[in-house]
N, C-alpha and C positions, 0 to 999 in steps of 0.2 A: 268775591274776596280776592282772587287771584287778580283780575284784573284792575285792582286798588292797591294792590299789593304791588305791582309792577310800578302803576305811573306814581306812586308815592318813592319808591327805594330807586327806579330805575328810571326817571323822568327826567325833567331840564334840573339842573342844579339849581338851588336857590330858590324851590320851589315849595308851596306850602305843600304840609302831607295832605291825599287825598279823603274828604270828610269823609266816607266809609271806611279806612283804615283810623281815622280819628275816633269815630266811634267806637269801634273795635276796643281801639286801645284802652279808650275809658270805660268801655264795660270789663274791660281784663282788670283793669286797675280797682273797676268799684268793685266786683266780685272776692279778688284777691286780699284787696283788703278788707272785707265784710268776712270772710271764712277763717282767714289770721287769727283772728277773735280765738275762735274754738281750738286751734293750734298753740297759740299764747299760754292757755289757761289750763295745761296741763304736762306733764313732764311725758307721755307718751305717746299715741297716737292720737290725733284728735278725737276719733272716733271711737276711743275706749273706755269714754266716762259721759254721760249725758251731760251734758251745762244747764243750766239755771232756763227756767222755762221764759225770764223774761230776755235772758241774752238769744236764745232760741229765738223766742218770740221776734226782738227786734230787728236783729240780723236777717229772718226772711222776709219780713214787712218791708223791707230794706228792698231788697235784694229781688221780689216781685215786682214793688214798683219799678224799680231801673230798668230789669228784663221784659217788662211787661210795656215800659214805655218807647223802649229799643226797638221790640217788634211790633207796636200796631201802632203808637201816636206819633213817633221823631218824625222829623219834618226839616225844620226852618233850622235848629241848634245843629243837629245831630242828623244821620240820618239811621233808616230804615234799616234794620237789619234780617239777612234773613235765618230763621232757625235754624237751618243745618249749621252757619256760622254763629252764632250763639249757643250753642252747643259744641262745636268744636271749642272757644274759648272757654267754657264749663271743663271740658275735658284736660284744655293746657293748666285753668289754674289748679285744679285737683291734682292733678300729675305733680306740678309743684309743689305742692303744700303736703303730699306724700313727700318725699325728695325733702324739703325741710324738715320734716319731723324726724327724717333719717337721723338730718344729720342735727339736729336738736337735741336726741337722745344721743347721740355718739360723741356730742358734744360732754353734757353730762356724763356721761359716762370714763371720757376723759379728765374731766376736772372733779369727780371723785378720787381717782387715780391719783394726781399729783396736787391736790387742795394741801394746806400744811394740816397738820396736826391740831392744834390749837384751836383752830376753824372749828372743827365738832367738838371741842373738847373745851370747850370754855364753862365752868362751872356756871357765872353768873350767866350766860345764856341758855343751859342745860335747864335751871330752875324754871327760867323763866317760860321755857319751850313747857314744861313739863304742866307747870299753871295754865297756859292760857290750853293746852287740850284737856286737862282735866274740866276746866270749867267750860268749853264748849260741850265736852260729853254730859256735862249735869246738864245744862240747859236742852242739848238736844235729846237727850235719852228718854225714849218712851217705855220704858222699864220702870219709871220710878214708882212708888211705892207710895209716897206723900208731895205730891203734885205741889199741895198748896208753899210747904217748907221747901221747895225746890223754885217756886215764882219768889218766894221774900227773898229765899238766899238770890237769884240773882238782880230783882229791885236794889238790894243793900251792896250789889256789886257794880252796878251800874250810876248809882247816887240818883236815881228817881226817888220820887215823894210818890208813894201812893195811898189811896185812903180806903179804907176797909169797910165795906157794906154788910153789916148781916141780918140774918133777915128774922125773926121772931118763930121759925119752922112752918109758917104758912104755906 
């Protein structure tokens, strides 16, 4: 790494950067942006709330392939990378995507501060906020009582047509 790292930054001018630092840099870049995801999709840390098993899912299918082609097939595109540096750049983009969420939250936490008034305080948006978690709580709640009056109420809230099979007690 060190020695890609020189004849890339520290080489003849006007020179392409060296394709081991090339690579590098697109696994920084495919990494960082594959992990973003789970930093996006939350107001805290990323790693204070599980995400969805298929964002899970796809982001490491993702993110194997690349690392997995980094170290044992690149060749001809890219080259070869070795583990300790693929892991050093694991290391740099986690450090940053810590470091973002800092200031992610510090960010939010300032524009709580000075947002105006009216912002939270808007009636027709108060209602409407208060609708759409009331009816995600009916639909997800596994508390209910009458299953069946809890799928029609949300069919007749969705405008699906559905059709009703019963069956004689057999």
């Amino acid at each position: 790494f060190r020695a890609s790292y020189e004849a890339s930054m520290h080489g003849k001018s006007g020179v392409e950067m060296d394709t081991y630092m090339e690579t590098a840099v697109f696994l920084q870049i495919s990494n960082s942006s594959a992990i973003l995801i789970f930093s996006a999709r939350t107001v805290g840390f990323f790693f204070s709330t599980m995400p969805a098993w298929q964002l899970l899912f796809s982001t490491l299918l993702g993110q194997v392939i690349i690392n997995g082609w980094i170290l044992l097939f690149a060749g001809t595109l890219i080259d070869k990378m070795l583990f300790s540096d693929v892991v050093r750049v694991w290391i740099y983009d986690i450090a940053w995507l810590l470091i973002l969420d800092v200031v992610k939250m510090a960010a939010e936490a300032l524009w709580d501060k000075i947002k105006p008034w009216e912002i939270e305080h808007n009636p027709a948006l108060i209602k409407k906020a208060q609708e759409k978690r009331m009816s995600r709580r009916m639909s997800n709640s596994l508390l209910l009582t009458n299953m069946g009056e809890a799928k029609r109420n949300s069919v007749r809230k969705s405008g699906r047509i559905s059709v009703r099979i019963e069956s004689n007690g057999k």
